[in-house]
C-alpha positions as CSV (number, residue, x, y, z in Angstrom):
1,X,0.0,0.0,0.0
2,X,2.9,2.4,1.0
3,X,4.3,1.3,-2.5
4,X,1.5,2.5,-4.7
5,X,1.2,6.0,-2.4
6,X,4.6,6.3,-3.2
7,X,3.8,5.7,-6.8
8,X,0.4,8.1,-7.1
9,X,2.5,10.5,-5.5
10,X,5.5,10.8,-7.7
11,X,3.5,10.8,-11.0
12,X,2.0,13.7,-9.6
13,X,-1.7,11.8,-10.2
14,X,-3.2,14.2,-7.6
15,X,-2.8,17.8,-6.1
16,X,-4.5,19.0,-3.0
17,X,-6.8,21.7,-3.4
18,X,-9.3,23.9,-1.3
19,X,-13.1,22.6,-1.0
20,X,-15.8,25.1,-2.4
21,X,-17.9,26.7,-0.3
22,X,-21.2,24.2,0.1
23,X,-19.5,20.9,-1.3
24,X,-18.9,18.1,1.0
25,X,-15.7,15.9,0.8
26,X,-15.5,12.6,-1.2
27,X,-14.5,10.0,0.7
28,X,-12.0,6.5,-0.3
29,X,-11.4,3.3,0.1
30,X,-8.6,0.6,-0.3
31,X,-9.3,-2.4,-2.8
32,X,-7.5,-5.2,-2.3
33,X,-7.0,-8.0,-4.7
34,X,-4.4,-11.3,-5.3
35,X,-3.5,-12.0,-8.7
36,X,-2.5,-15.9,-9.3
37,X,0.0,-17.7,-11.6
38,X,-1.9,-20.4,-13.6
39,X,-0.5,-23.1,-11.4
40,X,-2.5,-21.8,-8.3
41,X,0.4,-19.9,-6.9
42,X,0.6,-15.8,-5.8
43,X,1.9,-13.9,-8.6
44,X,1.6,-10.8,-6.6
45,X,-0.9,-8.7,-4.3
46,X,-2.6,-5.5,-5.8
47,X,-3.8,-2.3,-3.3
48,X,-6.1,0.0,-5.5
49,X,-7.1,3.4,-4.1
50,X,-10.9,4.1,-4.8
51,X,-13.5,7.2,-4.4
52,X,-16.6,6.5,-3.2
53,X,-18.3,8.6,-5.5
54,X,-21.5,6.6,-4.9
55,X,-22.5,9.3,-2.4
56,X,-22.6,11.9,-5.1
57,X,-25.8,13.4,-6.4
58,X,-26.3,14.7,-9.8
59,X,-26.7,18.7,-10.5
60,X,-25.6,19.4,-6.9
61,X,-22.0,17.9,-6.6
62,X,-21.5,17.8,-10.6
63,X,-23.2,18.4,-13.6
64,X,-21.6,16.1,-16.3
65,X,-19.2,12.7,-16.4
66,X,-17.2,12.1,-19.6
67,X,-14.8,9.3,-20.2
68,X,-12.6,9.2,-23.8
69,X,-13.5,6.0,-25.0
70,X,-12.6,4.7,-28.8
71,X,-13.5,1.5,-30.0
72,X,-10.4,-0.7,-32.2
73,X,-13.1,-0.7,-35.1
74,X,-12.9,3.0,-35.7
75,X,-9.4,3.3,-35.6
76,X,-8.6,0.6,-37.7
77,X,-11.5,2.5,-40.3
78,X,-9.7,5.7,-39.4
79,X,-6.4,3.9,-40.3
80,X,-7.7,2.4,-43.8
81,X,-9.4,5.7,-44.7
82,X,-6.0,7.5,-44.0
83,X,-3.6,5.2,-46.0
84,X,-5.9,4.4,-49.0
């Protein structure tokens, strides 16, 4: 857990800033999981830092949620269409 601190820290993933006025705090939660080998055996143990966001409510704590996502079908068509 200290490892992957460590690691969120250096890449500079997060910043501390000040609340706004009327906005309550997010809380978080540790995730553990084990990953296994195929033979049964512990390949190694994973510690995943998580926001409960599930506490959220729409139009009062944000307004909008947008995630890039690109499907390997339209850049392989965006690929063909550049090359031919």
């Amino acid at each position: 857990m200290q490892q992957e601190l460590a690691a969120l820290k250096a890449n500079g993933i997060w910043s501390f800033q000040a609340l706004p006025p009327r906005k309550k705090l997010i809380g978080c939660k540790w995730v553990y999981k084990i990953k296994f080998k195929f033979d049964g055996t512990v390949k190694c143990y994973k510690a995943i830092l998580v926001a409960r966001g599930y506490n959220q409510v729409e139009g009062l704590d944000y307004h909008e949620t947008f995630a890039h996502v690109v499907k390997l079908v339209t850049i392989r068509l965006l690929l063909v269409i550049v090359l031919s």
